[in-house]
C-alpha positions in Angstrom: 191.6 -97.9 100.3 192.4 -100.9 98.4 190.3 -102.0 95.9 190.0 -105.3 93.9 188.7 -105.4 91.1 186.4 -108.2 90.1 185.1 -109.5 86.5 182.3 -111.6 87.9 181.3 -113.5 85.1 184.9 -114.5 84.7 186.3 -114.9 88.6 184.3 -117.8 90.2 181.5 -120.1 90.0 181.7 -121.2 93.4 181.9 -124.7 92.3 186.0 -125.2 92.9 186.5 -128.3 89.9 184.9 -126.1 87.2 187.0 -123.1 88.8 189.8 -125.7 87.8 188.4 -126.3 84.2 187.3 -122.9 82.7 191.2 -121.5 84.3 192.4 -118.9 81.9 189.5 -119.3 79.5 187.5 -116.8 77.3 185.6 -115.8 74.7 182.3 -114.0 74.2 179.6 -116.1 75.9 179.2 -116.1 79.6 181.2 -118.5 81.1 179.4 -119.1 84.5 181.2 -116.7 87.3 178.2 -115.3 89.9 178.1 -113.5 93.3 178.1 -117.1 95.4 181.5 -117.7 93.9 183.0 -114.0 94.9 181.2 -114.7 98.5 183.5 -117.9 98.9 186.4 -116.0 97.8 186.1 -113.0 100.0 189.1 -114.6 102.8 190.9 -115.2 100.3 190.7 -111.5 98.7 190.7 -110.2 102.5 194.2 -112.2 102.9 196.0 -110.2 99.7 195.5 -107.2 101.4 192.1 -105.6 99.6 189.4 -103.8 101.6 187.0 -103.3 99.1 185.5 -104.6 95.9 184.6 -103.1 93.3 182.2 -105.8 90.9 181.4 -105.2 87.3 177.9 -104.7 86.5 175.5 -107.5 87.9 172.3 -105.9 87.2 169.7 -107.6 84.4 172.0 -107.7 81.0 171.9 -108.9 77.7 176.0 -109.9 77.9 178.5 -111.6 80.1 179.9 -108.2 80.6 177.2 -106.3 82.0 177.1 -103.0 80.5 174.0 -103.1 79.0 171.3 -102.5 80.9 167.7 -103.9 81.0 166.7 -103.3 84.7 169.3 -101.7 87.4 167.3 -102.8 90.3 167.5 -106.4 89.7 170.4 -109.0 89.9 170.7 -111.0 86.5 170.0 -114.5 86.7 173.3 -115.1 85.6 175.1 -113.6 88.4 172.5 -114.6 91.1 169.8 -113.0 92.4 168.9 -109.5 95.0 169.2 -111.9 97.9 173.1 -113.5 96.8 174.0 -109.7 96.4 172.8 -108.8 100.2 174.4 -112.3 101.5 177.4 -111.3 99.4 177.5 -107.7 101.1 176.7 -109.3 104.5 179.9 -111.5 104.4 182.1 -109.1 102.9 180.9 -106.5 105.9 181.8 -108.9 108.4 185.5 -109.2 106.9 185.7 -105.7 106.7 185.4 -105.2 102.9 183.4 -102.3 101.8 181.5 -103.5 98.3 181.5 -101.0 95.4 179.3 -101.6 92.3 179.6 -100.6 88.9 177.1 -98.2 87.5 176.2 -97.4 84.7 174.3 -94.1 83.9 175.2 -93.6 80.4 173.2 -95.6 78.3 171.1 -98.9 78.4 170.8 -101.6 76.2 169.1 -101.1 72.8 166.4 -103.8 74.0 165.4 -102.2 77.5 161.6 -101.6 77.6 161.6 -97.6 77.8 164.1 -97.4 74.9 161.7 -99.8 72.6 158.8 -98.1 73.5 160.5 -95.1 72.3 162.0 -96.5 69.7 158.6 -97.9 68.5 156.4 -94.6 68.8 157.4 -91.0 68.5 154.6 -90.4 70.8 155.8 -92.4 74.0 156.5 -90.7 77.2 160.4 -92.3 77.0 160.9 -90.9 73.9 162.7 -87.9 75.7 164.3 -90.4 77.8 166.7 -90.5 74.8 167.9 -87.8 72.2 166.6 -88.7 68.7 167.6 -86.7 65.7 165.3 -88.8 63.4 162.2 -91.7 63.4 165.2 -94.6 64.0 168.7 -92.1 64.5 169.6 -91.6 68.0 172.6 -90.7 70.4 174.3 -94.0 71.5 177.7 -95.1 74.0 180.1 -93.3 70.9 178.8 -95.3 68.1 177.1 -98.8 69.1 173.9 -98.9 68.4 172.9 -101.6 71.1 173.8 -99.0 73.2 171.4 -95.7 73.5 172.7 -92.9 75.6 170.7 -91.6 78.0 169.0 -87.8 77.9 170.7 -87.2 81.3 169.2 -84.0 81.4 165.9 -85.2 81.4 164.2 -84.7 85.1 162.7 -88.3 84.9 165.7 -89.9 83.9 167.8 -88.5 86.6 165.1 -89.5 89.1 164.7 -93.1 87.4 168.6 -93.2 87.7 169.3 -92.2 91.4 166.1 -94.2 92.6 168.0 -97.4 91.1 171.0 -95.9 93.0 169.0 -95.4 96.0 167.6 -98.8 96.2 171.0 -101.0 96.2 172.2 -98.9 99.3 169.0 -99.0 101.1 168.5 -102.8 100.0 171.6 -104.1 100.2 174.0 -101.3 102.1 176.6 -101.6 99.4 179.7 -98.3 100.1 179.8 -97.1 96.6 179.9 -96.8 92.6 182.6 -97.1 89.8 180.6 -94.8 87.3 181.1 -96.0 84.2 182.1 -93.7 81.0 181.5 -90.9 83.8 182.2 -88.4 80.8 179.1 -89.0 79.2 176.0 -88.0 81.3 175.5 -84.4 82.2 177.0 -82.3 85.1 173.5 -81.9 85.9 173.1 -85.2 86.8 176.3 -85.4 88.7 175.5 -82.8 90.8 171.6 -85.0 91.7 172.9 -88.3 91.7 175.8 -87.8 94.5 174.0 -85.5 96.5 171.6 -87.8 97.0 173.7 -90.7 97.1 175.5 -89.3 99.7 172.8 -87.5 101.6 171.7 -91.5 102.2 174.8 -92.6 103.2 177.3 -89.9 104.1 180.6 -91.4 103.3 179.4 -93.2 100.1 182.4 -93.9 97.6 182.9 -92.9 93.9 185.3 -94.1 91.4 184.1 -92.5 88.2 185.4 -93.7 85.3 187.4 -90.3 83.4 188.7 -91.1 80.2 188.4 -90.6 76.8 190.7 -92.4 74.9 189.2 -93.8 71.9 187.0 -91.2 71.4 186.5 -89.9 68.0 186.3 -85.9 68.0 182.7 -85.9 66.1 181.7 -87.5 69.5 182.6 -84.7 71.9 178.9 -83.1 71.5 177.7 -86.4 73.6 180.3 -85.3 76.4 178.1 -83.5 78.7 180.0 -83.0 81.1 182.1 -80.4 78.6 179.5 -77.5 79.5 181.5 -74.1 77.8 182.3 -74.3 74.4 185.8 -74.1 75.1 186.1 -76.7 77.1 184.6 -78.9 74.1 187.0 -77.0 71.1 189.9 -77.9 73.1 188.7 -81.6 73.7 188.1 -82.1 70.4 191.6 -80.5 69.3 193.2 -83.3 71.9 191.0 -86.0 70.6 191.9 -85.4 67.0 195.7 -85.7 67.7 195.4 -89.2 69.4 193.0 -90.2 66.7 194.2 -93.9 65.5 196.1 -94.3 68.6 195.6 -97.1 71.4 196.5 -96.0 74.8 199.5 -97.0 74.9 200.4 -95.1 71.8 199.3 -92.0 73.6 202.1 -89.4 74.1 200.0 -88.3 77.0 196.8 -87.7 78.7 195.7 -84.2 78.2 191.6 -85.2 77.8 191.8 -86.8 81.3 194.0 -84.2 82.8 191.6 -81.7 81.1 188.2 -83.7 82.1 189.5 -84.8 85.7 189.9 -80.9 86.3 186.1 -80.6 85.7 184.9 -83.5 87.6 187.0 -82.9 90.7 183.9 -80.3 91.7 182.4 -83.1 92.2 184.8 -86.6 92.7 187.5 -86.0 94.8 188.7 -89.6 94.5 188.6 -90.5 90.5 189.8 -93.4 88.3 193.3 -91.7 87.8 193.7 -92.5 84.2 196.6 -90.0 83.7 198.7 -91.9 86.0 198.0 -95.1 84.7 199.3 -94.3 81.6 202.6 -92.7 83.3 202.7 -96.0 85.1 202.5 -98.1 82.0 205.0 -96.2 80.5 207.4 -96.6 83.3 207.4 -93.1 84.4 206.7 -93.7 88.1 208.4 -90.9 89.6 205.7 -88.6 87.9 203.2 -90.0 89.8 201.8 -87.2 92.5 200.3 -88.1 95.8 196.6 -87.0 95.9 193.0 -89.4 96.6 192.2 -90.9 93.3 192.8 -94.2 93.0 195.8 -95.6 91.2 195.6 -98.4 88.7 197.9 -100.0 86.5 195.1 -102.4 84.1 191.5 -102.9 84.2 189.1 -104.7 81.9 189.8 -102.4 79.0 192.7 -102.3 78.5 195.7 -104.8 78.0 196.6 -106.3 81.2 200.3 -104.7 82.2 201.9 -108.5 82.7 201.1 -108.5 78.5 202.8 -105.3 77.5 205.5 -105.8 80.3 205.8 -109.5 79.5 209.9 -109.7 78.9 210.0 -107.6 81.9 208.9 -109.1 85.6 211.1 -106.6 87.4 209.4 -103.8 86.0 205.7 -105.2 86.6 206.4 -105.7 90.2 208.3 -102.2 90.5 204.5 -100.9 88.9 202.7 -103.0 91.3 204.3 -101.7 94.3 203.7 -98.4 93.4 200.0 -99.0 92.9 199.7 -100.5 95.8 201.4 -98.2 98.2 199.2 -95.5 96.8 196.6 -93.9 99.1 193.9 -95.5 97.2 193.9 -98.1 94.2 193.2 -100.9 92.4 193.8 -104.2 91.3 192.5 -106.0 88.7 192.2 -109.7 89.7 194.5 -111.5 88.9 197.0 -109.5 88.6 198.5 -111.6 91.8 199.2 -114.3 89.8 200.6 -112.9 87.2 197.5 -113.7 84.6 198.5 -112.1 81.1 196.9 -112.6 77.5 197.7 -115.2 74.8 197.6 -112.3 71.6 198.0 -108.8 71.5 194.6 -106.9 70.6 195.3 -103.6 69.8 194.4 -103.8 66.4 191.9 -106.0 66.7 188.7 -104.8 65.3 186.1 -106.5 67.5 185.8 -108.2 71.3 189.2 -107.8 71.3 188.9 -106.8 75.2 188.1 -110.6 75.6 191.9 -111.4 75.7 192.3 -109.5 79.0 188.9 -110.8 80.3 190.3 -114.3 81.2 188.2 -116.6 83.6 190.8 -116.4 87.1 193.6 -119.0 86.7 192.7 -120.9 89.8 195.3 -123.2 89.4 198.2 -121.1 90.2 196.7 -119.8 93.5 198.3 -121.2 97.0 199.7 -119.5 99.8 202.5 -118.6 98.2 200.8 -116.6 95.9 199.2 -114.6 98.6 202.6 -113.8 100.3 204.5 -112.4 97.7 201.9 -110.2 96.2 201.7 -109.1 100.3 205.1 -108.8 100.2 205.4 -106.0 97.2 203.6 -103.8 99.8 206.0 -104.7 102.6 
């Protein structure tokens, strides 16, 4: 399978002259991308090559990025509504593009109802929803606290969770989920949510997200997933040594390796974050043949034209190996070339805005479309 990844807020707005305006543009405030833009884009997504698309979250958000979460079973306003996302699905079907969405069962945002009501009385029925250590101190995505995690082994959350799930594949037929921060929620969950994700639809897709760079070692007791305590010491052991290090400072990927282990029980095609960093480091030959999907970038990261920028050979050479993988991914763009305009690994805050560039519009014609066909010829 080949997937394309889309940033929706920052691919199209369906409206072709401000496409043209807001090329290459970003920043932190929501620059007008929605699901009618992606729908008019699908040829042109089905003529690179891609058979499915995966979307970043569209569901009712405080931020242009959609990862946090005031209602999963609505479309934000922003992005469309419920009906754009089942014409959007529709159209896509009927090119032969399977639709993957990105879910989030971590965490929510700090202003969703059942988090405030919890927040706001110790008596609430959600107040279990989440794990508080104090009247205001809670467990949050490692340590924002607009983020809450999630007490995924709470029965009523893993029900409130896979009935969201439940209701975009019976509503709107979409094929599958990128899980989000898929090392955060418990194994309990896992084991609920896809069996009943695929007991509705047989050959629904997952792409969870395993990887845990970043991650301060005081955070491993909020990775669930980790159920032994061995499992955690030696997590934490790894963690501490890439402390300070961006991923591409890693000397390798021994959390994922360690953490894909686990969650192949369950995933047999995962994010496969220890050969993207093998593939940003050049090492391609290291790269085995198995069913988790190959990347070279994504939306956290800096986009591989930036830290390859003196070398085009190379960038194609990692291109071509992504895409003549069983299964990957693309991150859009990445057919024109689109890079950055300043390094951010060191930047303290919304650095990831600098690989979160509104599509480039302007340097899209048919040529573009047959060379990046051609690096799979």
């Amino acid at each position: 399978m080949k997937v394309y990844q889309v940033f929706v807020d920052r691919f199209s707005t369906a409206d072709t002259r401000r496409d043209y305006a807001l090329g290459n543009t970003t920043g932190r405030r929501w620059l007008g991308g929605n699901l009618k833009g992606i729908t008019n884009k699908l040829q042109y997504i089905r003529d690179l090559g891609f058979d499915a698309i995966w979307l970043t979250p569209i569901f009712s958000t405080l931020d242009y990025h959609g990862y946090s979460t005031l209602d999963f079973c609505s479309v934000d306003r922003h992005f469309g509504s419920n009906d754009t996302l089942k014409r959007l699905v529709f159209t896509a079907h009927k090119k032969g593009i399977k639709v993957l969405l990105d879910f989030v069962a971590n965490h929510v945002s700090s202003k969703h109802k059942y988090f405030l009501s919890a927040l706001n009385n110790k008596n609430s029925h959600y107040r279990k929803w989440f794990v508080f250590s104090g009247r205001n101190t809670y467990l949050r995505f490692v340590d924002v606290d607009t983020l809450p995690k999630l007490n995924t082994d709470n029965q009523d959350v893993i029900n409130y969770l896979i009935d969201a799930a439940l209701y975009w594949i019976r509503e709107a037929d979409i094929d599958g989920f990128r899980l989000d921060h898929a090392v955060g929620p418990s194994m309990r969950f896992w084991r609920e949510f896809t069996r009943a994700c695929t007991s509705y639809k047989k050959d629904f897709i997952f792409l969870p997200e395993i990887w845990l760079s970043g991650i301060d070692p005081k955070y491993t007791d909020t990775l669930w997933f980790a159920e032994d305590a061995a499992t955690r010491e030696k997590l934490r052991s790894i963690l501490a040594e890439n402390r300070g290090k961006t991923w591409d400072e890693q000397d390798d990927s021994k959390a994922e390796e360690l953490a894909m282990n686990v969650f192949r029980k369950f995933f047999k095609t995962p994010l496969n974050f220890s050969a993207n960093l093998k593939l940003r480091r050049g090492r391609l030959k290291e790269i085995k043949a198995d069913d988790s999907f190959v990347f070279a970038d994504n939306h956290d990261m800096q986009r591989l034209s930036w830290i390859k920028r003196n070398d085009p050979m190379t960038v194609n050479k990692i291109l071509k190996k992504v895409i003549d993988s069983k299964n990957s991914v693309i991150y859009y763009g990445s057919e024109i070339n689109m890079g950055q305009k300043k390094d951010f690994s060191r930047l303290a805050s919304f650095k990831d805005t600098e690989c979160r560039r509104f599509m480039d519009w302007r340097k899209v014609n048919r040529k573009t479309v047959s060379d990046f066909k051609a690096l799979s010829g």
